[in-house]
C-alpha positions, 0 to 999 in steps of 0.5 A: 467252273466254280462259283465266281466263275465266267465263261463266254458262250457262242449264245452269250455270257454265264457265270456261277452264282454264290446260293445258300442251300443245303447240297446233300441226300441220302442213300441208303445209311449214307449222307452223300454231300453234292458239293456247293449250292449255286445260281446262274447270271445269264446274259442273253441277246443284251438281257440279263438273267439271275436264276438263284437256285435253291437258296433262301435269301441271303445278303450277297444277293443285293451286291447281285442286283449293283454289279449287273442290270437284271432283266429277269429274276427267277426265285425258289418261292416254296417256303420250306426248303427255300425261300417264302414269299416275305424273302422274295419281295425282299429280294426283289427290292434288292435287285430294283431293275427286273421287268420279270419275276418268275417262281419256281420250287412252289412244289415245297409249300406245305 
């Protein structure tokens, strides 16, 4: 699967998600590039989940929030590597529907 890719699961729906990131690390002398950064859209029992990966915010995330109804939003909120605080409330208002916002990726607050 591949981003813009949907699969039908037995527990519900999944599909890859576009993110903005960098997806590479070093071994050695060696960059090793890791392919495309990417999130989850998760539909669970008739909820709907985004799960955004390591991204900063980025535009798409608003055609995010008008294709599907989000029950729950899970934001990289560390301010380094991935998004700060002023870019999550952002795209919070981009998403309008969640009832739960949960943060993760507070480890690269500095």
């Amino acid at each position: 699967m591949h981003i813009g890719g949907d699969y039908t699961f037995d527990f519900g729906w999944l599909q890859l998600a576009p993110a903005m990131h960098g997806s590479s690390y070093i071994e050695g002398d060696n960059i090793i590039y890791m392919g495309n950064p990417c999130g989850f859209l998760i539909e669970i029992e008739g909820k709907t989940i985004y799960h955004a990966g390591d991204t900063g915010l980025f535009g798409d995330m608003k055609l995010i929030g008008e294709k599907v109804r989000l029950d729950v939003a899970m934001l990289p909120i560390g301010g380094n590597f991935v998004m700060g605080i002023d870019d999550a409330v952002k795209a919070v208002e981009f998403f309008m529907t969640i009832i739960l916002l949960i943060s993760f990726s507070h480890s690269t607050l500095f």
